[in-house]
DRENMARSE-118784 format. One record per residue (C-alpha): z, x, y; residue number from 1; chain. Coordinates in Angstrom, 3 decimals, always signed. Layout:
pz:px:py:i:ch
Z:X:Y:NUM:A
...
//
This chain:
pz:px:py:i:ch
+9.023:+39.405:-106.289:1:A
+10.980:+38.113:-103.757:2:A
+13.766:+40.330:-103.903:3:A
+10.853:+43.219:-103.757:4:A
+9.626:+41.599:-100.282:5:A
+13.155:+41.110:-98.521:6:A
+13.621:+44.707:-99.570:7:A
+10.160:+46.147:-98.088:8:A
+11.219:+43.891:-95.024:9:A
+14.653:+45.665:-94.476:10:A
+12.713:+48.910:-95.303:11:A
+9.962:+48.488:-92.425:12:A
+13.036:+47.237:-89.967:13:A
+15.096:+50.600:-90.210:14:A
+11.582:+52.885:-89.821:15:A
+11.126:+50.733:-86.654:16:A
+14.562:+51.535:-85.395:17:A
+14.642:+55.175:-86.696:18:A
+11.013:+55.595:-84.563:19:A
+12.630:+54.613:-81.313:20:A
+15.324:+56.735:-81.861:21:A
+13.765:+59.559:-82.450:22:A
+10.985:+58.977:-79.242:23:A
+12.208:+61.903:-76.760:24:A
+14.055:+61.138:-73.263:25:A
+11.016:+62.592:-71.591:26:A
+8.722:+59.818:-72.874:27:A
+11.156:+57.397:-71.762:28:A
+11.332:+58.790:-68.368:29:A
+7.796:+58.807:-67.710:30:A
+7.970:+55.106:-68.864:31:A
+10.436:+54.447:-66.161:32:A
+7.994:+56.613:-63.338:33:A
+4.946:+54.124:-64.255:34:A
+6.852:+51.011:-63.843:35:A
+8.522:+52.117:-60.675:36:A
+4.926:+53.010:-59.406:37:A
+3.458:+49.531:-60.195:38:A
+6.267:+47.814:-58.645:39:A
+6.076:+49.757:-55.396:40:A
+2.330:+48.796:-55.592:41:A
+2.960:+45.567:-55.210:42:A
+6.149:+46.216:-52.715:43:A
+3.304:+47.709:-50.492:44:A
+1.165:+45.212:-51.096:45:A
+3.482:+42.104:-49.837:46:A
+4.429:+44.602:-47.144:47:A
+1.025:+44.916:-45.846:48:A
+0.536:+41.367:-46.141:49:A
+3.682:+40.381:-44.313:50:A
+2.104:+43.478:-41.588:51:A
-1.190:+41.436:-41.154:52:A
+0.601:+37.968:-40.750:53:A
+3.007:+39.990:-38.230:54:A
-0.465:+41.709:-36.078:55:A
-1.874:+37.741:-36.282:56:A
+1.220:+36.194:-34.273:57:A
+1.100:+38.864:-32.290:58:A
-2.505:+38.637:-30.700:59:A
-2.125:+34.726:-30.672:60:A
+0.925:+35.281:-28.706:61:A
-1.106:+37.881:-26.488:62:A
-3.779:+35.448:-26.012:63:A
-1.215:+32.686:-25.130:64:A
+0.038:+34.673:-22.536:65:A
-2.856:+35.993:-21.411:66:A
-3.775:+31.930:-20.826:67:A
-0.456:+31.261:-19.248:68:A
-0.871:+33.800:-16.526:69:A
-3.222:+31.235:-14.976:70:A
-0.748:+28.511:-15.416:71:A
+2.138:+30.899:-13.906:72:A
+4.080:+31.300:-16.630:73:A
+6.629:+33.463:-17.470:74:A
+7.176:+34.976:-21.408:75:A
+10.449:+36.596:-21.770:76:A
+9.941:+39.388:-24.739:77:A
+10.860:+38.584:-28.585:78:A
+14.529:+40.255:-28.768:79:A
+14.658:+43.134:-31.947:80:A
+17.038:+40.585:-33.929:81:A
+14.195:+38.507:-33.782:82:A
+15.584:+35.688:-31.467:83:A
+13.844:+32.976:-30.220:84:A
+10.875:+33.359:-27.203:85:A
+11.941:+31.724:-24.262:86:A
+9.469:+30.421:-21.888:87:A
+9.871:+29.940:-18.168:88:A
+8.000:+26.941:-16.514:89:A
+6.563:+28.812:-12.887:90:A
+6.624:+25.146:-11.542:91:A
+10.783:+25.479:-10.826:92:A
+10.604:+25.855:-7.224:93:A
+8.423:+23.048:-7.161:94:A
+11.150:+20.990:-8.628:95:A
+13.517:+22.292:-6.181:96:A
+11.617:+22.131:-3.460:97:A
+11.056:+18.082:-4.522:98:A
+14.577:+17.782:-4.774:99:A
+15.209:+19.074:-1.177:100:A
+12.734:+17.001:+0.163:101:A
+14.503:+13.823:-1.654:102:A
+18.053:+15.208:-0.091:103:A
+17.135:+15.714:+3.408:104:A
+15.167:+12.319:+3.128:105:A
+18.810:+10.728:+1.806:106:A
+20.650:+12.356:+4.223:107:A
+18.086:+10.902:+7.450:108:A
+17.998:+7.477:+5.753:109:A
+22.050:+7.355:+5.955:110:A
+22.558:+8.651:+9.276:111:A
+19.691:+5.759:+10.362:112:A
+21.346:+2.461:+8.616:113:A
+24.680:+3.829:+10.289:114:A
+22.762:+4.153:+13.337:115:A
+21.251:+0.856:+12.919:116:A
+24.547:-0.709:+12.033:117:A
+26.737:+0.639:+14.736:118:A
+24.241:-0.612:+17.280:119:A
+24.500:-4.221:+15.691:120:A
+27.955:-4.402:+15.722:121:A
+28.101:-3.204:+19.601:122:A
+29.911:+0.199:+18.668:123:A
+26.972:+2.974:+18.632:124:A
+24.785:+3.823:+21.742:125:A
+21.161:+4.097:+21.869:126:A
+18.289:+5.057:+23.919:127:A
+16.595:+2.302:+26.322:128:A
+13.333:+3.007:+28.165:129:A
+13.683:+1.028:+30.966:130:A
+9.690:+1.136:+31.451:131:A
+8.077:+0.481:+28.072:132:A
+10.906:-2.044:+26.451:133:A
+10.353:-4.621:+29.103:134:A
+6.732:-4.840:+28.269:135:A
+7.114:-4.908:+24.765:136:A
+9.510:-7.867:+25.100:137:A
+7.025:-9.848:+26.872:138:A
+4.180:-8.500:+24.698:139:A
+6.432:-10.530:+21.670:140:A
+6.770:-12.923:+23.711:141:A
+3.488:-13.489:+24.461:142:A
+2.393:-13.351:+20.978:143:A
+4.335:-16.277:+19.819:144:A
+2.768:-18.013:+22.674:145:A
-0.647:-17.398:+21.722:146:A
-0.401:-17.885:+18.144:147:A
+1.333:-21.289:+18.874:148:A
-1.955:-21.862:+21.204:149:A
-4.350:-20.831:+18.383:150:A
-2.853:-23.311:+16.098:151:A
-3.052:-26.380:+18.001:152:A
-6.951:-25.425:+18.769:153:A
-7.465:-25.188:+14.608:154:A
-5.847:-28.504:+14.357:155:A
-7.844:-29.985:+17.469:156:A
-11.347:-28.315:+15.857:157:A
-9.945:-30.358:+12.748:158:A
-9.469:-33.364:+14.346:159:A
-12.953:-33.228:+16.516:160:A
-14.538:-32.594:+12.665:161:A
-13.372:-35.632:+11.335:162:A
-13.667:-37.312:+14.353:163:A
-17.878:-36.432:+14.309:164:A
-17.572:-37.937:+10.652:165:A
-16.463:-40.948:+11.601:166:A
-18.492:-41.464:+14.717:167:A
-21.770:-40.678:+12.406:168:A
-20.535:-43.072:+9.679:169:A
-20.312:-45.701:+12.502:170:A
-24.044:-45.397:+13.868:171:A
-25.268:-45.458:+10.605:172:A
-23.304:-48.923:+10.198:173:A
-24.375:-49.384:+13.342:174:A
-27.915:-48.836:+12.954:175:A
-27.929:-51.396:+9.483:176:A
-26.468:-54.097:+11.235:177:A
-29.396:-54.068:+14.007:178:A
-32.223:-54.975:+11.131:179:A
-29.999:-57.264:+9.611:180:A
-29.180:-58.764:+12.937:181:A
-32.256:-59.828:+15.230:182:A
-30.096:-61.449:+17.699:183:A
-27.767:-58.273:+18.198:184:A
-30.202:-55.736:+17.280:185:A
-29.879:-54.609:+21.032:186:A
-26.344:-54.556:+21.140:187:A
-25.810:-52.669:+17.514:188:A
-28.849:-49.755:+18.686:189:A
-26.847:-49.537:+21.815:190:A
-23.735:-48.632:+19.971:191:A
-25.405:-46.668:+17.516:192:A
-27.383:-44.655:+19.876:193:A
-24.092:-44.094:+21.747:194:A
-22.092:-42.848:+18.543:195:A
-25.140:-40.618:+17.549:196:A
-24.833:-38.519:+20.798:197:A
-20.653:-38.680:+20.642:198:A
-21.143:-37.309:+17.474:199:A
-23.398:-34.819:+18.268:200:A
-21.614:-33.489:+21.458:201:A
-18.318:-32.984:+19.414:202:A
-20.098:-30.992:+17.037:203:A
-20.835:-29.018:+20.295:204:A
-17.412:-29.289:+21.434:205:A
-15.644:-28.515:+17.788:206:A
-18.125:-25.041:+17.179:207:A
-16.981:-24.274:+21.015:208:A
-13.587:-24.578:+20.458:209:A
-13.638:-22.669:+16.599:210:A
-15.482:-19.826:+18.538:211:A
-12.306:-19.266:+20.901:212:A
-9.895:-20.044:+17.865:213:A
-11.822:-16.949:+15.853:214:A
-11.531:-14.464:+19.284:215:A
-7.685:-15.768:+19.613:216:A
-6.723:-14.619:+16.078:217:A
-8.659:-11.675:+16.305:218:A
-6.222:-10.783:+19.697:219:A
-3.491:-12.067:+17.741:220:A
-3.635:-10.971:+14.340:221:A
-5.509:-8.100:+15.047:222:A
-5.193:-6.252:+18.310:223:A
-1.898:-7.419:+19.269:224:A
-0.295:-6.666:+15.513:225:A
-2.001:-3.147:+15.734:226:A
+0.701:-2.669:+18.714:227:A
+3.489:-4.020:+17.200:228:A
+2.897:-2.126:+14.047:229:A
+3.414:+0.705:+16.639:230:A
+6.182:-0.462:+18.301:231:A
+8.010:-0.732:+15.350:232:A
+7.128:+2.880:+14.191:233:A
+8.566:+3.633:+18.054:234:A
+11.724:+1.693:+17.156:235:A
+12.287:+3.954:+14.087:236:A
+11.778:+6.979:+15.437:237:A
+14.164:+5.754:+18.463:238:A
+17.134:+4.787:+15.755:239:A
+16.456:+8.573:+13.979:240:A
+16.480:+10.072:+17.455:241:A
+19.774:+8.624:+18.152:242:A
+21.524:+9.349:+15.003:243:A
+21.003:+12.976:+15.431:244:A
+21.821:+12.693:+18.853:245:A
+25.172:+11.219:+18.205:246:A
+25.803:+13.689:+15.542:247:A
+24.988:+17.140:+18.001:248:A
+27.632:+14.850:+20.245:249:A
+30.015:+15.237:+17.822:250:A
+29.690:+18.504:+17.053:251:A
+29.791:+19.494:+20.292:252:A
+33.166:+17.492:+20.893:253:A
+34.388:+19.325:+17.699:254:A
+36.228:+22.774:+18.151:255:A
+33.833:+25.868:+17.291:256:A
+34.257:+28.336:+15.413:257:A
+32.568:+30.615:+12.071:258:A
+31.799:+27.780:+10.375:259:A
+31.055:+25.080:+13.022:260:A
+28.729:+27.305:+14.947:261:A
+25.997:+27.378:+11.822:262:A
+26.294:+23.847:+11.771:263:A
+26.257:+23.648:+15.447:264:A
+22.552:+25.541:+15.766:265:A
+20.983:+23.642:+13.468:266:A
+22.446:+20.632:+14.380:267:A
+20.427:+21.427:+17.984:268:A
+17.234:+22.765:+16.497:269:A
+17.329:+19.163:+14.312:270:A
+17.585:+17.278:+17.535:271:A
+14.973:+19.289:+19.439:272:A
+12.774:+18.339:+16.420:273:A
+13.526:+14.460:+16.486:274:A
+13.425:+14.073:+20.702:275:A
+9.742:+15.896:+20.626:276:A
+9.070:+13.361:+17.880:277:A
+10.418:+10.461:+19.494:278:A
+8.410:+11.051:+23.140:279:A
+4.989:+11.681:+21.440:280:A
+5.969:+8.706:+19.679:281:A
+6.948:+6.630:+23.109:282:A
+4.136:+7.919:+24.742:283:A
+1.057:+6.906:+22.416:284:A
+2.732:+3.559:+22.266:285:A
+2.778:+3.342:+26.402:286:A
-0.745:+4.003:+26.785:287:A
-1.407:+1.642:+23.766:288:A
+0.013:-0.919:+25.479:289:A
-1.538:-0.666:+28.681:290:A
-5.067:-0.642:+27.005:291:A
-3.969:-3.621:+25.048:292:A
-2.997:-5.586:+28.238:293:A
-6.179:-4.782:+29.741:294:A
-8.259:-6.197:+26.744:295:A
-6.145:-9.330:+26.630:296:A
-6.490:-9.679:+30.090:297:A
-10.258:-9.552:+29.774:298:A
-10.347:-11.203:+26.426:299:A
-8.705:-14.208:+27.431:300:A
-10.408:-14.369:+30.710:301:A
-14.033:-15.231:+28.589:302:A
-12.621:-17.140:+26.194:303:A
-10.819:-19.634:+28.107:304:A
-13.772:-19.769:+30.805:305:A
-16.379:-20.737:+27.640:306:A
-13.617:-23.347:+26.500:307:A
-13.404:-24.596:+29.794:308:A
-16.845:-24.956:+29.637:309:A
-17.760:-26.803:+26.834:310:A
-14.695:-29.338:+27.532:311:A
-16.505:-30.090:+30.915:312:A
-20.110:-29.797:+29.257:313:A
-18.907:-32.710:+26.329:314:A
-17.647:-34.934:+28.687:315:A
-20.461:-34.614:+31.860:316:A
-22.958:-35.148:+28.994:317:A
-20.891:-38.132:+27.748:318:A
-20.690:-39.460:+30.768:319:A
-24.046:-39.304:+32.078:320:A
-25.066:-40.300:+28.474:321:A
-23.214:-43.546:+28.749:322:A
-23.748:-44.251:+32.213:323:A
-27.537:-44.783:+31.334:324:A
-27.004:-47.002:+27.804:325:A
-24.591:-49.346:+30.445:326:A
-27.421:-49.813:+32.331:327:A
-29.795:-50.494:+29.847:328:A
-27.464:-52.784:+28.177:329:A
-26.868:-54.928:+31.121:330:A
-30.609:-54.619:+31.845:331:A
-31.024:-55.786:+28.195:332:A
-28.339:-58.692:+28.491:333:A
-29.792:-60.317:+31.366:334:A
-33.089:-60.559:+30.265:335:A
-31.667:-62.115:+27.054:336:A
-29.815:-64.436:+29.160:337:A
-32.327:-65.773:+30.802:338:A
-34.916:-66.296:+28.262:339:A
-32.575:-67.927:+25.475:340:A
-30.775:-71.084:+26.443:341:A
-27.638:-72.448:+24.847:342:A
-28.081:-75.279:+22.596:343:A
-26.181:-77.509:+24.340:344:A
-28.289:-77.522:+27.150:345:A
-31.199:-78.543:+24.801:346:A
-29.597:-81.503:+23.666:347:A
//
């Protein structure tokens, strides 16, 4: 039996082969036709897939640069061999334009410190307005002085403070020692009485003399600084003024020719720019002044009048004040005097 089966085996194996040897070539080829068909099905099918990917990128890159119009920016097209897209920031004259701004501000702030340093060292020459410098000199000048001034009235208004403290701690010891005292009660109210009204009258005094302190560092630290604040913006524009002014000197020493005469013109244009500058900036300041010595003129004219004042006011009323407690004391000591006899006269 099992020879019988390997046998049937081998028998159905050669019909097999025999059957697809004898199927025709034409069979075969439209075999070949269907399977080509299905796999350009799915060729087209990727293709169209890869098509609608392909449209997508395309409208978001449209709507990119539709967006980036706004912004100013520039899309340089994809090339064919499907290179990279380069974008072009619309802000690069910006940057330039910064970067100018940064060189011409280098190039002024060089030709000022040498400026500035030649006229330290005695070598360079500069511009000297024989008008306004003078008063600006003893506007300085002045300033020191009054701010010197200010600070010895804070430290007298300081002094008068404690000075009330003390006079008001003594009445008050004063005043204790006249009920403990019936012998010297007149002689202790005296006293006190007389330290109560010191005290009070440099209270007076010390608000007087704070009040002119306050007005004096307004004129000082205020009015006065607002000048020189000025004056310093007038010293700058004086040192840039004279840089380019020594530099159009220079040129203009130099020999001229193609390439000198450029330099030459602008050079001039430069300085025309810088001397406008400079006398708007000389001018303000000379009317600034004048106003300013007008105020402080006024200013100081009130203020030291009301500190005069209240100096003469603290000691009239001191004086007049003690004046009458001599009197009563005296008044006061006689009739004691006379009414209580020394114990060794009793005896």
């Amino acid at each position: 039996m099992m020879e019988a089966s390997e046998e049937n085996g081998d028998v159905a194996a050669a019909s097999n082969t025999t059957e697809e040897e004898e199927t025709p070539p034409e069979d075969r080829r439209h075999d070949d036709v269907d399977l080509k068909e299905t796999n350009s099905n799915s060729n087209h099918t990727g293709e169209d897939a890869a098509d609608s990917s392909t449209t997508a990128a395309a409208a978001e890159v449209a709507m990119e640069t539709d967006e980036s119009k706004d912004k100013e920016v520039t899309v340089v097209p994809q090339k064919p061999n499907g290179g990279p897209v380069v974008i072009e920031a619309g802000n690069k004259n910006l940057a330039s334009e910064k970067l100018e701004r940064v060189r011409k501000w280098s190039i002024s702030k060089y030709k000022c410190t040498r400026q500035a340093l030649a006229e330290r060292m005695g070598r360079g020459s500069r511009t000297v307005d024989l008008d306004l410098e003078p008063r600006l000199e003893l506007l300085r000048d002045d300033r020191q002085r009054y701010d010197h001034m200010t600070k010895l009235a804070q430290t007298l208004a300081s002094q008068f403070a404690q000075f009330s403290v003390t006079q008001k701690a003594m009445a008050d010891a004063f005043t204790e020692l006249s009920f403990k005292t019936k012998n010297l009660h007149v002689e202790f109210d005296m006293n006190a009485e007389a330290q109560k009204f010191l005290s009070k009258s440099t209270e007076t005094l010390q608000s007087a003399i704070n009040a002119f302190t306050s007005d004096m560092n307004t004129l000082v630290n205020k009015t006065i600084e607002d000048t020189m604040i000025n004056a310093k913006q007038y010293e700058a524009a004086r040192i840039e003024y004279d840089a380019y002014r020594v530099d159009l000197e220079e040129l203009n020493m130099g020999p001229r020719d193609a390439i000198t005469l450029p330099k030459l013109e602008q050079a001039q244009k430069t300085f025309q720019g810088q001397r406008e500058r400079y006398e708007k900036v000389r001018d303000d300041l000379s009317v600034k002044v004048k106003l300013l010595e007008e105020n402080r003129v006024k200013v100081l004219h009130n203020q030291l009048w009301l500190l005069h004042s209240a100096v003469a006011a603290h000691c009239l009323s001191c004086h007049s004040f003690l004046e009458k407690n001599m009197q009563q004391a005296v008044e006061h000591l006689n009739v004691a005097s006379a009414d209580a006899p020394s114990w060794l006269e009793e005896s």
